[in-house]
N, C-alpha and C positions, 0 to 999 in steps of 0.2 A: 173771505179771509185768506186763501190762496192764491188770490191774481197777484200778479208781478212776480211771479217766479215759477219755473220750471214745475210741471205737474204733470199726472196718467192720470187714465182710467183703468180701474183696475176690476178684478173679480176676486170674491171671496168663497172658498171651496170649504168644506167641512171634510171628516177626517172617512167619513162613506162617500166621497166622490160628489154630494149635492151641491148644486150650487147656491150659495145663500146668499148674495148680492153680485150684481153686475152692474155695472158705469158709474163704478163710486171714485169719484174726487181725489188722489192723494200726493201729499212730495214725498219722492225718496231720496233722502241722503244715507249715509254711513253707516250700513244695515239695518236702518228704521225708514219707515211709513208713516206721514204726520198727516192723520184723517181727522178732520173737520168733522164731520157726522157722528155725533155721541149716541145717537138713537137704533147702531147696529150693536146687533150681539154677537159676539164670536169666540172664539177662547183658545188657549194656548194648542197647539198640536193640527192645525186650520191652514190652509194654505191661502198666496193669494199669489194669483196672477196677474203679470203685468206685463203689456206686449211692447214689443222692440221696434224702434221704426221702419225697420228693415223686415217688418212681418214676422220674424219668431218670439215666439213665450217666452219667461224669466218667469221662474217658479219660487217661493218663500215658505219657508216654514214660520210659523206664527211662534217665538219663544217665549215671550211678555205680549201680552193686548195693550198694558200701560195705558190705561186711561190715565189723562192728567185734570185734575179742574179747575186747573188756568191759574194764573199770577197774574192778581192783580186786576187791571182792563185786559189781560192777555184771555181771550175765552177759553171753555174746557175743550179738549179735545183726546185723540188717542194720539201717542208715541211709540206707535207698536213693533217691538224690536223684531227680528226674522235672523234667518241666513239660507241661505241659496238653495236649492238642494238640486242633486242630478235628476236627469230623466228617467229614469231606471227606480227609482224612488219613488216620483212620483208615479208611476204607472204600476206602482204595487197598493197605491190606497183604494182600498173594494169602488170599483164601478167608477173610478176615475175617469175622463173625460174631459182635453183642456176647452177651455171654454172660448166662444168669440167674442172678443169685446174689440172696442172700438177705443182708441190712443191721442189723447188730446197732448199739444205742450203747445205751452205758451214761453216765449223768451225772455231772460233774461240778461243784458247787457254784459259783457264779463262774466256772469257766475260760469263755475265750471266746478259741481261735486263731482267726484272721483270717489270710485269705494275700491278701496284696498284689499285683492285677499292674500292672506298668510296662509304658507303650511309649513310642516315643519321643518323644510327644507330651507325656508326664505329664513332672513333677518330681520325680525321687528326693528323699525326704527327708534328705538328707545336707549334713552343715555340720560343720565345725571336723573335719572326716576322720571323721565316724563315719556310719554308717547308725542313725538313731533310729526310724526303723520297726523294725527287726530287736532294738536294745535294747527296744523297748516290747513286742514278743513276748517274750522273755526276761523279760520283767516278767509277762507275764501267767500263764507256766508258771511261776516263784516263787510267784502266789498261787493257784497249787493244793494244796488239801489233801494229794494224794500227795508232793507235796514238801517239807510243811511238816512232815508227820506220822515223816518220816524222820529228823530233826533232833532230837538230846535234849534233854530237856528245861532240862539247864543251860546248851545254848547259843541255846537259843530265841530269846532274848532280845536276841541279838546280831546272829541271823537275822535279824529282824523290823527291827532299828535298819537294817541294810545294804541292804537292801529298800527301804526309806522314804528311805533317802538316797537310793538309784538311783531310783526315783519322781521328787524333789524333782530332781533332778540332770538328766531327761531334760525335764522342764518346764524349766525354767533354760536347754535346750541348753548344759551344762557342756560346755569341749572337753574331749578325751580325756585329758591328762594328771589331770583331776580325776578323770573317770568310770573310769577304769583301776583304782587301787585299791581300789575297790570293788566290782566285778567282779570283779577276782582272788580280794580276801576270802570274797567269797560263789561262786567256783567253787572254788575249795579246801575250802572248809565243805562244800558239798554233794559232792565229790571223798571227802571220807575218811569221809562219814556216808550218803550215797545209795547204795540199792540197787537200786533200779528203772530202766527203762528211758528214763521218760521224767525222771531226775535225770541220767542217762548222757548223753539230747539236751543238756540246760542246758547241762552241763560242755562239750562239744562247741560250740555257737552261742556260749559266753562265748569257749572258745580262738582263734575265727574270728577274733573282734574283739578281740584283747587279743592 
């Protein structure tokens, strides 16, 4: 359910430092983990590690597990939200130890997630009540070939036009009442034609905002 797009291996830590899985499967986008594997258990307060290709660790706090059970032909799986936490942090949970795991990625053509962070010093990019940093990742997982290639070919066409207006539309800063039916268009479209897991994210990140 994950090929064709950017993916880790990751490790899952418990809040005593055990380690309760390694070499598990996952994409991260936008402070979430999209795990294929409904048969672990874990739960809020849990860490997970994921390693960097340059050989250091990226550490997650577990916020929501977010089991989802799927839309539709879309199978179940987890959306489990996180956020980053420091070193220092994590070397305060009893008997912690980062773990070795092993870093798979496979490419994807153009995609390129970016995760954004804020403090309170930065300026959310928010205006006319939307977040257009979070639309313009939603753009960017549209021009993934996994989610273009799920789409028939008689509606291609339609796809593509709704795309190009949300492009157009977050240059513009359209407010929401503009940008709204066209998100719905194109989460409905990928709603009854997506099968994968990262069509499952879209439809979720469009419902956020709409």
């Amino acid at each position: 359910m994950l090929s064709g797009f950017p993916k880790s291996t990751i490790s899952i830590i418990n809040r005593d430092g055990e380690v309760l899985y390694q070499n598990i499967k996952a994409v991260f986008a936008d402070n979430m983990f999209l795990i294929e594997d409904i048969k672990l258990i874990f739960e809020e307060g849990d860490i997970i590690e994921k390693l960097l290709p340059n050989g250091k660790s990226e550490r997650y706090e577990i916020l929501e597990t977010g089991f989802n059970e799927g839309l539709s032909t879309i199978p179940a799986h987890f959306q489990t939200k996180v956020r980053k936490i420091i070193k220092h942090k994590a070397e305060n949970i009893q008997g912690y130890t980062p773990s070795i795991i092993n870093n798979t990625y496979s490419g994807v053509a153009n995609l390129q997630v970016q995760q954004n962070t804020h403090n309170s010093s930065q300026v959310m990019n928010i205006k006319n009540g939307l977040d257009y940093e979070q639309i313009e990742l939603i753009l960017e997982l549209l021009k993934c070939d996994k989610v273009k290639n799920e789409i028939p070919a008689e509606r291609l066409s339609e796809f593509e036009k709704a795309k190009d207006d949300l492009e157009s539309a977050i240059q513009r800063k359209d407010p929401k009442e503009k940008i709204k039916p066209v998100l719905s268009f194109i989460k409905n479209l990928i709603f009854t034609c997506g099968t994968s897991a990262l069509s499952a994210m879209v439809v979720d990140q469009i419902s956020k905002i709409i």
